[in-house]
C-alpha positions as CSV (number, residue, x, y, z in Angstrom):
1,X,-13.9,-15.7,10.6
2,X,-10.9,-13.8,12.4
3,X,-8.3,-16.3,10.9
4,X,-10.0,-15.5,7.3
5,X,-9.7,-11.8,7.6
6,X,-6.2,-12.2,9.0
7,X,-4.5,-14.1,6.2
8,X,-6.4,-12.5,3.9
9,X,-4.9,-9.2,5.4
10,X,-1.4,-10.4,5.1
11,X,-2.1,-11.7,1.5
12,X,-3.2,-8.1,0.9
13,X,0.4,-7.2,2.1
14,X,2.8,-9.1,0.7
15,X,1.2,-8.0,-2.4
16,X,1.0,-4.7,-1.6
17,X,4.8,-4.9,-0.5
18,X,5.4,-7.0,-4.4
19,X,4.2,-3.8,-6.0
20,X,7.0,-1.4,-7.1
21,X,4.7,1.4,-6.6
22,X,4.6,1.3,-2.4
23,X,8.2,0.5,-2.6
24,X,8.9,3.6,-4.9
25,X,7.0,6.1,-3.2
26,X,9.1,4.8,0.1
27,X,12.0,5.3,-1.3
28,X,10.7,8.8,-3.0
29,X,10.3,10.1,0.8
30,X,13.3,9.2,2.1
31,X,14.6,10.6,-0.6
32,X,12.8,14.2,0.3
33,X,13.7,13.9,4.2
34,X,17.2,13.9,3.0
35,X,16.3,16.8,1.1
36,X,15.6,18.9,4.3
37,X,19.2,19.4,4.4
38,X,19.4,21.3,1.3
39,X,16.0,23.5,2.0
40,X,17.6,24.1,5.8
41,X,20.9,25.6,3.9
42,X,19.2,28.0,1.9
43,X,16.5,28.6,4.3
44,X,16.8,31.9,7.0
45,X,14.8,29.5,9.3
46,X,16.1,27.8,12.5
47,X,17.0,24.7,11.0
48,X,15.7,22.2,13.4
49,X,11.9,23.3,12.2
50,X,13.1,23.2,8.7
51,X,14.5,19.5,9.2
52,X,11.3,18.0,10.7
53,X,8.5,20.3,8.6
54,X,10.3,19.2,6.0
55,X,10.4,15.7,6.9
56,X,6.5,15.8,8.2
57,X,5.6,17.0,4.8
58,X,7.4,14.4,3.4
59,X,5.6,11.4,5.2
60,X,2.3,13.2,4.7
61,X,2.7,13.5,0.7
62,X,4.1,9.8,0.6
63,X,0.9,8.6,2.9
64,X,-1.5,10.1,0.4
65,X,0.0,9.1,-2.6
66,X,-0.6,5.5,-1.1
67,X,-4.1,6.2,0.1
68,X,-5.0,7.6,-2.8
69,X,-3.8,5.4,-5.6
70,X,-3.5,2.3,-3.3
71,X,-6.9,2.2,-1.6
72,X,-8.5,2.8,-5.1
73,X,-7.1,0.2,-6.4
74,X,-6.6,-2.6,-3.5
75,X,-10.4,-3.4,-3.9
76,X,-11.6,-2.6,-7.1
77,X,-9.0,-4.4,-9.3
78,X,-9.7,-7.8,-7.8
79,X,-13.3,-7.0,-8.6
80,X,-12.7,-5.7,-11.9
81,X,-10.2,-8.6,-12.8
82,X,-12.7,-11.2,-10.7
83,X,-9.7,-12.2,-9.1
84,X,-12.0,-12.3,-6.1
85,X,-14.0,-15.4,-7.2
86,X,-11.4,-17.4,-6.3
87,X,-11.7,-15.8,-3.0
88,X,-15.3,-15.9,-2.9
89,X,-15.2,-19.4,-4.0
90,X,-14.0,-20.8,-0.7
91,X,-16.4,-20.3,2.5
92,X,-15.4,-16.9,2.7
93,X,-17.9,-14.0,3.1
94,X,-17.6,-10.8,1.7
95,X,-17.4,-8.7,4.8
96,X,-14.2,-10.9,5.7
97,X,-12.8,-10.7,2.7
98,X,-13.0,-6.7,2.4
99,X,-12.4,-6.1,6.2
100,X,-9.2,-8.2,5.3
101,X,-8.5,-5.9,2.6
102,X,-9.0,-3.0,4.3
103,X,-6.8,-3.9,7.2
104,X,-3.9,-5.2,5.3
105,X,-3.9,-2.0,3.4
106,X,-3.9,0.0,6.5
107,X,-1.2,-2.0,7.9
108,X,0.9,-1.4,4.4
109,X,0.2,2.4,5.4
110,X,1.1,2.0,8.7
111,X,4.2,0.4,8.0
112,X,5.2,3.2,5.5
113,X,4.6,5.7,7.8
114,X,6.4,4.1,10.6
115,X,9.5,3.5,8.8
116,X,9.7,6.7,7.6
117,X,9.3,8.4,10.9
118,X,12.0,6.4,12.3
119,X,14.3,7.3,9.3
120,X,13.5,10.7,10.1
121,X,14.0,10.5,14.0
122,X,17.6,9.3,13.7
123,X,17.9,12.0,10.8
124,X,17.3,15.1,13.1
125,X,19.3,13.2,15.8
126,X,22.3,13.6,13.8
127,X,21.8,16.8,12.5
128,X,20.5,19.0,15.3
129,X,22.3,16.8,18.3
130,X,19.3,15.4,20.8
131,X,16.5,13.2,20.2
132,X,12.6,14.5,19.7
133,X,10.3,11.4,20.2
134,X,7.8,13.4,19.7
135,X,8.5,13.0,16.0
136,X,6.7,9.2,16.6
137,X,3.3,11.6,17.7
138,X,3.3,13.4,14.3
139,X,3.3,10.2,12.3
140,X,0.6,8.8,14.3
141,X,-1.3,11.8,13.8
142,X,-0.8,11.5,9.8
143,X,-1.5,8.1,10.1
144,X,-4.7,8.5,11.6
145,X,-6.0,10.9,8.7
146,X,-4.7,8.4,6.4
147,X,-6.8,5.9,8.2
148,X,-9.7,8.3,7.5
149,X,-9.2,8.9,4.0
150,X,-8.3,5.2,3.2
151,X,-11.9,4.3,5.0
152,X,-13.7,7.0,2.3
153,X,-11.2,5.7,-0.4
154,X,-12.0,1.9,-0.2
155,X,-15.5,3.1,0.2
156,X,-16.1,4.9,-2.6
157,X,-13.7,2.0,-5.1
158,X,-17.0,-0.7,-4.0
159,X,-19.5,1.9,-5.7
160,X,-17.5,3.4,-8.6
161,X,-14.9,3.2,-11.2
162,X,-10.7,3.3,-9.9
163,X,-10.7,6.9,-11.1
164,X,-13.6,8.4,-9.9
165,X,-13.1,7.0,-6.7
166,X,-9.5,8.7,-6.7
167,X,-11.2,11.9,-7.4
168,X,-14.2,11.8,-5.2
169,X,-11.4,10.3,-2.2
170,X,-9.2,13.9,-3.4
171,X,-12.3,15.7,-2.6
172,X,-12.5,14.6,0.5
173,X,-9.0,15.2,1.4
174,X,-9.1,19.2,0.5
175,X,-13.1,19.8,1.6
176,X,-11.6,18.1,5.1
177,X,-8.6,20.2,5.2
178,X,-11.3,23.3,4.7
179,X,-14.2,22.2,6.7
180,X,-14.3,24.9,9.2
181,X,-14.8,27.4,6.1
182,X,-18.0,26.1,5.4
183,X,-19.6,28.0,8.1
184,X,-19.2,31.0,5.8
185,X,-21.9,29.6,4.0
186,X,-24.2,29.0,6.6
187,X,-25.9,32.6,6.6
188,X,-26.0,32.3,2.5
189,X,-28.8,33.9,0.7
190,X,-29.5,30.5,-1.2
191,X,-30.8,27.9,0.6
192,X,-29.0,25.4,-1.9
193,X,-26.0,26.6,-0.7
194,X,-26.8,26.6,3.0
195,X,-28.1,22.7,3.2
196,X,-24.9,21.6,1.4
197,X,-22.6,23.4,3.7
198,X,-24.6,21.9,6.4
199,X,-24.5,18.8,4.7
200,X,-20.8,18.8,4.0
201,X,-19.9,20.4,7.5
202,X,-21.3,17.2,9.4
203,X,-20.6,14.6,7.2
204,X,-16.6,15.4,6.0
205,X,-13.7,14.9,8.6
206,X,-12.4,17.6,10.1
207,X,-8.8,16.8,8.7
208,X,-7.0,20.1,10.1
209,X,-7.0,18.0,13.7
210,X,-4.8,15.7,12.3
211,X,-1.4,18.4,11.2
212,X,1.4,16.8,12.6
213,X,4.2,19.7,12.1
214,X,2.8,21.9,14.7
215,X,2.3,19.5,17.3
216,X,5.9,18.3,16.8
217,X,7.1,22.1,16.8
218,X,5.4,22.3,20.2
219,X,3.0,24.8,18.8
220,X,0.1,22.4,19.9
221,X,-0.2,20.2,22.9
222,X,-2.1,17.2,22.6
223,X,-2.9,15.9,26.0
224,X,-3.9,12.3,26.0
225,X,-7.6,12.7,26.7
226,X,-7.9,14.6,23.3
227,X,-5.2,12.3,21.6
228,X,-7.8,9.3,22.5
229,X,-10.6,11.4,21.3
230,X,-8.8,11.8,17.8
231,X,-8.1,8.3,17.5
232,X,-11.8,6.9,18.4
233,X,-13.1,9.9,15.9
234,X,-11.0,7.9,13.1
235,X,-11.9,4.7,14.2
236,X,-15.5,5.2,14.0
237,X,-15.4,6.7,10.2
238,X,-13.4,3.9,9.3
239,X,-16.1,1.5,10.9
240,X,-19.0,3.1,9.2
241,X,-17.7,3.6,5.6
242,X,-16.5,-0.3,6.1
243,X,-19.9,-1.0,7.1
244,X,-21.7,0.6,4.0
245,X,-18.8,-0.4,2.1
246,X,-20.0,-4.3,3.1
247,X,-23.4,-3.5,2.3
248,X,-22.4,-2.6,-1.1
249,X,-20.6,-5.5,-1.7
250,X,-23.2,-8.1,-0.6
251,X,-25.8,-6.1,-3.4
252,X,-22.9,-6.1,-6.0
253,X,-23.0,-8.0,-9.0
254,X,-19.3,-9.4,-9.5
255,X,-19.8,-12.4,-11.5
């Protein structure tokens, strides 16, 4: 079973890698972290923290344009093309073949991530004179919410449509970015109102734990206790939206 789900996982790679699309957005960011040095010259702003927010948002953007149109598509077009009979075909079970899927696609994002990150440590090397490893804590950090909203992303592309997962995965990404606001609505008049905040409140990430810019400004410490916390909060979303995800596959009709 492991040796299925690995080279299924690095089949899900190489042609993740063989689309232009991951290789563009790539080169898109690196692009932008270069482009920190024209905000820094027309900002008033100390330009270290114009270098790496600029940078940061870069990596961010690029991870969930990936996540997004990747992870609603790395699943349902196989399905949709019934490229996965031939898959299927072999002694393979589903749950291998889309826990394979799922972790090649995080490692495509990982690997993303990582190389920009390192791109963008030996850029503010140059530029402001000293090196930040901390800059490696920030991409983890936006890695792990990418690991989150792949797991609803892949999730939701085993129930619906490309584009509707997309947008219900988009929804996720700004109602977790906004999560804590829901408890406005908890003393609402309608009760309608009050359940789904409820609802929403408990079942949505809380994304905002996840902004790497301040932490890399120093405006946050993360000391390793809550660090470990953060990264076994991710891994268990992305093991129960796998887990409902396989149950929707073994009910799906794909033939």
């Amino acid at each position: 079973m492991i040796r299925r789900i690995f080279w299924i996982s690095v089949n899900t790679v190489i042609e993740l890698y063989r689309d232009r699309a991951v290789t563009g957005f790539l080169f898109v960011g690196l692009l932008l972290i270069f482009a920190g040095q024209v905000v820094a010259d027309l900002s008033v702003v100390e330009r270290k923290k114009m270098y790496i927010d600029v940078g940061m948002g870069a990596i961010f953007l690029v991870g969930i344009f990936i996540t997004l149109l990747g992870g609603s598509n790395v699943v349902d077009r196989e399905v949709r093309e019934r490229q996965v009979l031939c898959t299927l075909s072999k002694p393979v079970p589903r749950s291998a073949w889309l826990v394979g899927k799922t972790f090649g696609f995080l490692f495509t994002v990982g690997a993303v991530i990582a190389i920009m990150t390192t791109f963008l440590f030996v850029y503010v090397r140059f530029r402001v004179g000293f090196w930040m490893p901390v800059l490696f804590l920030g991409g983890f950090l936006i890695f792990l919410e990418m690991l989150v909203l792949s797991s609803y992303t892949i999730l939701f592309s085993t129930i619906t449509s490309q584009y509707l997962a997309l947008f219900l995965s988009l929804m996720v990404l700004v109602i977790g970015h906004m999560v804590d606001d829901l408890k406005l609505y908890w003393a609402s008049a309608s009760f309608v109102v009050r359940a789904a905040a409820r609802v929403l409140f408990f079942v949505m990430p809380d994304l905002e734990s996840f902004l790497a810019s301040p932490v890399v400004m120093s405006y946050i410490k993360v000391p390793p206790n809550l660090l470990i916390s953060i990264t076994l909060y991710s891994v268990a979303y992305l093991a129960a939206c796998i887990t409902i995800a396989t149950l929707v596959m073994n009910r799906k009709e794909i033939a």
